[in-house]
N, C-alpha and C positions, 0 to 999 in steps of 0.2 A: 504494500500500500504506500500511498505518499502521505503525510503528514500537511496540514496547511502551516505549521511550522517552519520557519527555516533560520535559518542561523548565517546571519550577514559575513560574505567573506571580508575575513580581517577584524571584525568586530569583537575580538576576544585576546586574550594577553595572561602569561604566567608570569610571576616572581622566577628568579634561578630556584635551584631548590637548595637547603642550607641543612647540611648533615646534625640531627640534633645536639644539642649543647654549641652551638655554633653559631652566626653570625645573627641569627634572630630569635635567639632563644629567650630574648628578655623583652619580646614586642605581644603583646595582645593581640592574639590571632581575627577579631573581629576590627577592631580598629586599625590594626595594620592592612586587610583586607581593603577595608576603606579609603585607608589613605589609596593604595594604589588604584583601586578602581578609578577614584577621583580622578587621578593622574591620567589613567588609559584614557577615560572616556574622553578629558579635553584634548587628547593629542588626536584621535581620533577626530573630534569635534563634532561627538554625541552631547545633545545635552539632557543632562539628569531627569528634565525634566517629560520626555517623554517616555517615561518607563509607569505603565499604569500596574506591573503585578513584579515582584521579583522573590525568588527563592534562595533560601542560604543554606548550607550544607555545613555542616562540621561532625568531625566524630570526639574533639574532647575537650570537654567546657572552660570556658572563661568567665573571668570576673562579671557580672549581667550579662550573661548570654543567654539570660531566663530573655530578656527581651530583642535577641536575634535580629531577624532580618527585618523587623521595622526600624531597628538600631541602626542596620548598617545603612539601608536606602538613606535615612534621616542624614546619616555623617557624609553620605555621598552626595546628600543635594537632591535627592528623588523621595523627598517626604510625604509626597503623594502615596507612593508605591507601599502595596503592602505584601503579604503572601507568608509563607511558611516558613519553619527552620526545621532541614530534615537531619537526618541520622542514620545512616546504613553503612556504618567503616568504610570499606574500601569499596563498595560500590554505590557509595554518595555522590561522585559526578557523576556519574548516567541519572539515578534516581529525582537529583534535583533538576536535569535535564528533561528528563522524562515529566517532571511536574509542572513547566514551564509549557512545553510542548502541548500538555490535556488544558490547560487553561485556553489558550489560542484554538485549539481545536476545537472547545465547546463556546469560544467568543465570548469567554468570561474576562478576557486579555487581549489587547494587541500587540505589546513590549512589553517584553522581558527584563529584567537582570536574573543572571544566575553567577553567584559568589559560592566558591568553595574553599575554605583555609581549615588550614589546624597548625599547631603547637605541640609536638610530643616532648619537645624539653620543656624541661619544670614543670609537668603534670601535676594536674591537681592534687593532694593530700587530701582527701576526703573524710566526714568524720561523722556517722549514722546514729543520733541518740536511740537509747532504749534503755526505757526509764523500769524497766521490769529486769534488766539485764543486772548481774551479781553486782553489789552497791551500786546500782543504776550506770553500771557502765557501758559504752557504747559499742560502735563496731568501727574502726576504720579501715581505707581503703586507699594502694597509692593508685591514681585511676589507671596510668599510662602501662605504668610494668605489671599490673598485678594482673589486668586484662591483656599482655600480651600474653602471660604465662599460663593463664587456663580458661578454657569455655569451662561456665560454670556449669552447662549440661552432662559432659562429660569429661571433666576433670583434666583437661587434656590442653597440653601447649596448642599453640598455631604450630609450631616446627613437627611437633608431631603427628597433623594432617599430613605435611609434606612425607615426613616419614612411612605412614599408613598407605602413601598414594606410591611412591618411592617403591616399598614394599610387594604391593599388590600388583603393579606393572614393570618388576623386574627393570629399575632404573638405575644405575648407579654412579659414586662419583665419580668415574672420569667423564663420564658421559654430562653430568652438572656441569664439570669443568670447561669444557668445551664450549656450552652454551653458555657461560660467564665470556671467556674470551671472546667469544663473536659479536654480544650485544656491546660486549664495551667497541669492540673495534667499529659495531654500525653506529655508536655514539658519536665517536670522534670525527665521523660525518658532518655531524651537527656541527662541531669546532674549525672546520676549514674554511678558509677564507674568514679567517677572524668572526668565527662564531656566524655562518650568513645565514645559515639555516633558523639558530634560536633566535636573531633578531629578525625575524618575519613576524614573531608575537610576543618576543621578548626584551624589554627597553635594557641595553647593557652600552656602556656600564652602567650597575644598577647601585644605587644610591640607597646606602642601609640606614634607616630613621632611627634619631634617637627614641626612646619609649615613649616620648612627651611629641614627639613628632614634628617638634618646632627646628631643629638640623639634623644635617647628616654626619656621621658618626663613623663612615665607611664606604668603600662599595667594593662588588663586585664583578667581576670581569665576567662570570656563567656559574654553574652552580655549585657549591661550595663541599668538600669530602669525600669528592668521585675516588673510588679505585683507580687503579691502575696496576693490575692483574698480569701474572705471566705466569704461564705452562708453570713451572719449575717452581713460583711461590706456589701459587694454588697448590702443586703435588706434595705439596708440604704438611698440610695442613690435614686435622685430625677431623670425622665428624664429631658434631657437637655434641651427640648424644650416642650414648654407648652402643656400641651394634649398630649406629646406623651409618648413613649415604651422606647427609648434606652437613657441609662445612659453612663455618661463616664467610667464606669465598662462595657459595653459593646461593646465598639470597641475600637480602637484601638490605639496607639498614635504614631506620627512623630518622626522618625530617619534619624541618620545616617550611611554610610558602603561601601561597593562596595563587588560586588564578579564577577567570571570570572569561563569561560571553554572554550574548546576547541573542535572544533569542524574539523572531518576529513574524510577523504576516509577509509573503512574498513579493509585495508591493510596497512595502515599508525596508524590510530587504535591500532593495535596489536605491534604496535613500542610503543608509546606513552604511552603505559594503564600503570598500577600500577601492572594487574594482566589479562596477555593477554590472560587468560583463558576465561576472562568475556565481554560481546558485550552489549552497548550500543544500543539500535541500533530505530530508530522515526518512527512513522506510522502514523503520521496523527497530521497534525492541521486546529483549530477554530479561528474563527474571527465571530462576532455579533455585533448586537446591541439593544438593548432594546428602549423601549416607553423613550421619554423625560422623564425625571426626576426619572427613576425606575430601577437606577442601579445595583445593586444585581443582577437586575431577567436576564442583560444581561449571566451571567455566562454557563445559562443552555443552551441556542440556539449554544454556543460556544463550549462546550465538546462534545452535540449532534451532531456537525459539525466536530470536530476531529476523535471522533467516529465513524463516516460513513466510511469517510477518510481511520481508520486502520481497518474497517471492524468487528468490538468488539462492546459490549452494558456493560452495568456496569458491569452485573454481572461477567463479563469474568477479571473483576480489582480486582487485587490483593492491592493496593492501590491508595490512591485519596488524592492527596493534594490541598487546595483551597486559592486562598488572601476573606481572609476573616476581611476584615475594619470595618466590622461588623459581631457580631455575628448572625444577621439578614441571613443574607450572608448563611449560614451553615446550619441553620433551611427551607429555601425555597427551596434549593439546594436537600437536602437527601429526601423532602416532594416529590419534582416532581421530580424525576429520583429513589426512593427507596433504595439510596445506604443509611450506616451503620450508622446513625448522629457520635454513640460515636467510631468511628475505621476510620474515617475519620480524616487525620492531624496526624498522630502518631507521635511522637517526637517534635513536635514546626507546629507553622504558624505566620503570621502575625498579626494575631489576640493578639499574647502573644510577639512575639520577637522584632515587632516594622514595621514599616510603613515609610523605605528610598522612596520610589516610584519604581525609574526603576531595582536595584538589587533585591528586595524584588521576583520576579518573579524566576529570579536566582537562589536562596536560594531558594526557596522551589522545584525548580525541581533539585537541586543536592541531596536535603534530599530525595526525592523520588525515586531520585535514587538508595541512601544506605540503604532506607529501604528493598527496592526488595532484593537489594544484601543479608539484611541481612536476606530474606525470603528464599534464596536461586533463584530466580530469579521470574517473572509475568511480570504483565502488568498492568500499572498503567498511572495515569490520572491530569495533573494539571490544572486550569482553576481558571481565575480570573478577578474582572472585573476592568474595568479603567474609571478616568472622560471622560464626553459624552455619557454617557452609555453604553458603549462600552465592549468587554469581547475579550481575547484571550486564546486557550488553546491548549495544546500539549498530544499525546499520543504518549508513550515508552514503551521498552520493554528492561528487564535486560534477560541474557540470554548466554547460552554457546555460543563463539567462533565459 
């Protein structure tokens, strides 16, 4: 199907992404948001105030973030604008994407904003009363590491989906290894010519705000605590967990960032684009879930379900971008659907540029974007999974006006 949604070419922009405890680890992930939004839209020369509905996505709370995405429109200038603040880990940019798109669709909205950020450094310290609890003591919780280390369903790490998936389809580390070195090497794609690829949606150099947001404090040249992987380190390296496959050379580590786009009617579109010759334009999305504990393997029920949706099978994908938190991820994904392992992910993914949670989705369906663009246009494919086993995925299409 086609959506009456479409997403203005060029109308969207990421932060670099900054390995956590690193260059943004002391900015308020809603207001940082904000600040850059602000920034994109007037370089652009969107003005704030045509955004009648906008969605914000985050997976881990800040200071009032009880009042979300009427906060951030408010700070960005589009105080008109009201709309959601969602929550699905790592499949929060599709979701808040997806929820932009059904507004337009039922012409409850004609403009979008969609903001996605997070902060995994300095996570919250959480603290539960209960006034019945031995001398009414409470519960606490550290939010970031406590929820990286177990689904409280089933007791069980995220590394240990990967491991469960690892296991069950006979993967192992060298075979990780291998897809470590290639996405890094399609990364550095991105970096030629003085970064030409990431400055298509990315302002570099990027100018790091103080917390109070009144100077700059720094910047950066792209995005900050990338690997830089060889054969020889990686064969070094132990897995993480006893008996198993995946090393911390094979997945991937916690950031920070936010990115955004825009999302609009096809006529409004052609105002907004960068280059109204070029049509954004959705066909279909996925939502899954996999067996307890076997993450990854949710990815493929959810492109399969996008796929029906715009009526395409792989081969008809000019490209495929995936959250890939492991390289596990990549390896089960190309085995059971036959798509390309090494032409998957062209210029970055999150396997290499880092793991905010809810923008990370963002980012990699705007690089999918510019990659079509730079193919001259196709049909391409992003899907990834999120804690609960869970997977969401989106099919586009770049394409003439």
């Amino acid at each position: 199907m086609t959506y009456k949604a479409e997403i203005p070419y060029g109308a969207y922009w990421s932060t670099p992404f900054a390995r956590w405890q690193g260059s943004f680890a002391n900015l308020h992930s809603i207001e940082f948001a904000a600040h850059v939004a602000k920034n994109e839209l007037a370089k652009r020369n969107i003005d704030p105030k045509v955004f009648d509905y906008g969605a914000l996505g985050f997976s881990v709370p800040q200071k009032h973030s009880f009042y979300g995405l009427p906060w951030l429109t408010g700070l960005v200038g589009a105080g008109q604008a009201g709309g959601p603040t969602l929550m699905q880990a790592c499949a929060t940019g599709v979701r808040t994407l997806l929820a932009a798109v059904q507004e337009i669709e039922v012409s409850l909205a004609s403009t979008a904003l969609v903001i996605n950020c997070d902060r995994t450094s300095n996570g919250p310290h959480l603290y539960y009363p209960n006034p019945k609890g031995p001398g009414g003591t409470g519960v606490a919780e550290d939010w970031v590491m406590e929820n990286f280390g177990c689904d409280p369903l089933g007791r069980h790490s995220m590394l240990q989906t990967a491991e469960n998936v690892a296991k069950k389809h006979g993967i192992g580390t060298a075979e990780q290894h291998e897809v470590v070195l290639r996405r890094e090497e399609q990364y550095r794609q991105a970096l030629a010519d003085g970064a030409a690829f990431l400055k298509r949606f990315m302002t570099l150099p990027f100018e790091v705000p103080a917390p109070n947001f009144r100077k700059t404090v720094g910047t950066l040249d792209g995005d900050e605590g990338i690997n830089h992987s060889t054969a020889e380190g990686l064969a070094k390296l132990k897995p993480v967990m006893e008996g198993g496959t995946v090393t911390f050379g094979g997945q991937t580590h916690p950031a920070d960032g936010n990115a955004g786009l825009v999302v609009t009617t096809a006529a409004k579109a052609r105002e907004l684009s960068r280059d109204p010759k070029i049509a954004v334009r959705l066909h279909g999305f996925g939502l899954a879930r996999a067996a307890l504990a076997y993450m990854p393997e949710a990815t493929l029920p959810a492109a399969k379900q996008a796929l029906a949706q715009a009526g395409k099978a792989i081969k008809d994908l000019a490209a495929i971008k995936t959250h890939n938190p492991f390289a596990i991820n990549d390896l089960f994904f190309a085995r059971e659907t036959g798509a390309d392992l090494k032409h998957m992910n062209n210029y970055g993914c999150s396997l290499v540029w880092g793991h905010p949670q809810a923008p990370m989705g963002t980012r990699a369906i705007i690089e999918l974007i510019e990659e079509l663009a730079l193919r001259g246009g196709g049909w391409g494919l992003f899907t990834g999974c999120a804690a609960g086993d869970t997977a969401m995925a989106v099919v586009l299409e770049v394409g003439d006006a």
